[in-house]
C-alpha positions, 0 to 999 in steps of 0.5 A: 086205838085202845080199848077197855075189854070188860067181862062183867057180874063180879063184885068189887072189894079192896081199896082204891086210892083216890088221884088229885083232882084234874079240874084242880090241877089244870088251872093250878097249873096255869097259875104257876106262870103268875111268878118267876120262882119254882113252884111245886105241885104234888099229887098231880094226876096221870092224864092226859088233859095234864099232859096237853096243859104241860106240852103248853106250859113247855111251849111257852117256856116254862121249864116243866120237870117230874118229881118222884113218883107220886104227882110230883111236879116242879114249874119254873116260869122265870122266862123269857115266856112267850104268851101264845096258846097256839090251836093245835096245843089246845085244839082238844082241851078246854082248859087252856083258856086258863092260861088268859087271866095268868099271861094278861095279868103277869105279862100284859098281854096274851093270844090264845086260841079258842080251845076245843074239848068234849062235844057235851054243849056250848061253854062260851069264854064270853064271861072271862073275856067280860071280865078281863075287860072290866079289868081294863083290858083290851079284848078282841077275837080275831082268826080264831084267837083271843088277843089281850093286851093292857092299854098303853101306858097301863103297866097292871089289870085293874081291880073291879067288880065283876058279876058274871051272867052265869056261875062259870067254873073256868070263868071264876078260876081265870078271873081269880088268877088274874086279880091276884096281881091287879092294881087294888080290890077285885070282888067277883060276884055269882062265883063258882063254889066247886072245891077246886076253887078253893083249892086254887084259891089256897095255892094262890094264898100259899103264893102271897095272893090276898083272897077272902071269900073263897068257896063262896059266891062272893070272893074278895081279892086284894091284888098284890105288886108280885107272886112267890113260889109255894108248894101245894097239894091238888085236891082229891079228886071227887068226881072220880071217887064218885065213879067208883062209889057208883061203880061199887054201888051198881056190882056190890060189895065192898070198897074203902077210897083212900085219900076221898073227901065225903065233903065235896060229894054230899050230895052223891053221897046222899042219893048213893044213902037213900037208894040203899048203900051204906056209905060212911067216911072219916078222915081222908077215906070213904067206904061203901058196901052194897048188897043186892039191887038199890032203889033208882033215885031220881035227881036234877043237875045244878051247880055246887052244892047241888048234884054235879053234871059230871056224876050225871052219866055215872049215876043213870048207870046205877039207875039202870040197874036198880029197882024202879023208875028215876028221871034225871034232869040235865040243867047243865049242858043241853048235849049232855045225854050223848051216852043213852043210847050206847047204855041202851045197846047194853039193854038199859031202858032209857027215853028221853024228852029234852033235859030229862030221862027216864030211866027204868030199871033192869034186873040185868044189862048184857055185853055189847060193844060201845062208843064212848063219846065224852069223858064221863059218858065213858065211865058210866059205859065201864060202870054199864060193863062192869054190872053186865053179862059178859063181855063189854068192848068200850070204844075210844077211850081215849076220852078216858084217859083225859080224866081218869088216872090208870082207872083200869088198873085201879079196877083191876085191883078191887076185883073187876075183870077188865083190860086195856086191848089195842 
């Protein structure tokens, strides 16, 4: 089992290229079985949630191919497709129950299995499921899986108006993917607002779908007979610029993200401004500089736009190490401070009371060997490891490698003293 050796204390300098976004191009993968013509994606990143959803795709039938050496990637679901997600393609990842709303709406009819993932708290499917049967779709959960199917003698989803009890990402991007080939309007209410489903919403427009609204909490869809082919770039990914800002931010110096969108990060941008940092940005760059210890800055986790859960671990890092006390308030998933106690090993302090942590800041962590126990709890442990004395050992990084592309490497590349060990 890999895992990243760090020996911390040096500042970082240079450029990063900032990778497509892994929560964009999941579900823009699953939409390429909306149609039976070629569909191209570039700027696809290297990880392995990608690799999984691909493995999937294969499976079915979709004739998957690899272009070029940036992100390219070719989709042809022509058929015959087999509408099945089996568990032991899907047991790791919690995106593969995007492929329900694509395979009901084209098809008519899917099994798909309840996913697995990260152990960060319970994201239930009840709310597509509740759709989808808004939709006219018959829904059971039997053995494990979720068995759609349209009604007898009902040849399309149906449009309707869908609120969902809750704002669900995955839940509006398979919600979205569905009522594009729906009989008539479909209006989702209390919808998700994150970038990437704008994003989702342009590929699907590039395909001929009918969606106004998007990036708001309430989208129109107006369901078209067929999807086309298209072309499309996946978006930037912020939450991956926003490790690094935090990175820099925590050893100092001085770093430009290439292809970073400062527009999806506001609200990181500006905790990342009042703690000290300098932070500008322009047209498909962000540069930030760092000088000394930043001021700790607290914050709460809510839904776009406010401040994402999944900057939460890499942000207390930076607290960490910064000048007083912050508290910072998880809203989003009720196990989401798995990585306290591994910054604690590397001498942050850190007490925690229900859904919120109170972080006092140290002039300095010391190395230590840790265990990363989801995917952005590894990246504030590289953050912890980057700043600390000495050497750092983070364990299981193979949560790493599901949403990072090479992040090592690009580490390496701005100054850091880290490798990949066996």
């Amino acid at each position: 089992m890999d895992k990243l050796k760090i020996v911390g204390g040096k500042p970082l300098s240079g450029e990063v290229l900032i990778s497509g976004a892994k929560n964009a191009a999941l579900p823009e993968l699953c939409a390429t079985l909306l149609t039976d013509e070629p569909v191209m994606l570039t700027n696809v990143p290297r990880l392995r949630d990608v690799a999984t959803m691909r493995s999937l795709l294969d499976h079915m039938g979709v004739r998957t191919e690899t272009l070029g050496e940036r992100g390219g990637m070719r989709f042809d679901a022509k058929g015959p497709i087999e509408p099945e997600a089996p568990y032991e393609l899907v047991k790791t990842m919690r995106a593969s129950v995007l492929v329900l709303g694509p395979l009901l709406a084209r098809f008519g009819q899917a099994r798909v299995s309840l996913p697995g993932g990260c152990a960060i708290g319970a994201r239930p499917v009840d709310q597509h499921i509740k759709g989808l049967q808004a939709m006219g779709a018959d829904i059971t959960v039997e053995h494990g899986y979720i068995v759609a199917q349209l009604p007898e003698g009902q040849k399309r989803l149906k449009g309707a108006r869908i609120a969902t009890d809750m704002v669900t990402v995955t839940g509006t991007e398979n919600l979205l993917m569905a009522a594009a080939l729906a009989d008539g309007e479909t209006v989702l209410e209390n919808a998700a607002q994150e970038p990437e489903i704008p994003d989702l919403a342009e590929m699907l427009i590039a395909m001929g779908a009918r969606i106004e609204g998007h990036g708001t909490s309430r989208i129109h869809i107006q369901g078209v007979d067929r999807l086309r082919g298209c072309e499309h770039q996946v978006v930037a990914d912020r939450i991956e610029a926003g490790t690094f800002l935090c990175a820099v931010a925590a050893t100092g110096g001085e770093v430009i993200l290439r292809n970073a969108r400062a527009d999806h990060l506001e609200s990181v941008v500006e905790k990342l401004r009042d703690a000290g940092a300098e932070v500008d940005a322009g047209d498909g760059f962000i540069r930030i500089r760092s000088h000394g210890r930043l001021k700790s800055q607290s914050f709460r986790t809510t839904e776009y736009p406010g401040f994402p859960t999944d900057m939460q671990a890499q942000f207390m890092a930076l607290n960490c190490v910064s000048q007083g006390t912050a508290t910072v308030t998880e809203t989003i998933f009720e196990n989401r401070f798995m990585h306290v106690s591994e910054l604690m090993r590397l001498g942050a302090r850190i007490q925690i009371d229900g859904k919120v942590a109170v972080v006092e800041g140290v002039e300095q962590l010391s190395g230590a060997t840790v265990m990363a126990t989801d995917l952005r709890a590894s990246a504030s442990l590289v953050i912890g490891g980057l700043v600390a004395q000495g050497e750092t050992i983070v364990d299981r990084i193979y949560h790493l490698d599901r949403g990072y592309d090479q992040m090592e490497s690009k580490l390496r590349g701005i100054g850091a003293d880290i490798e990949r060990v066996r």
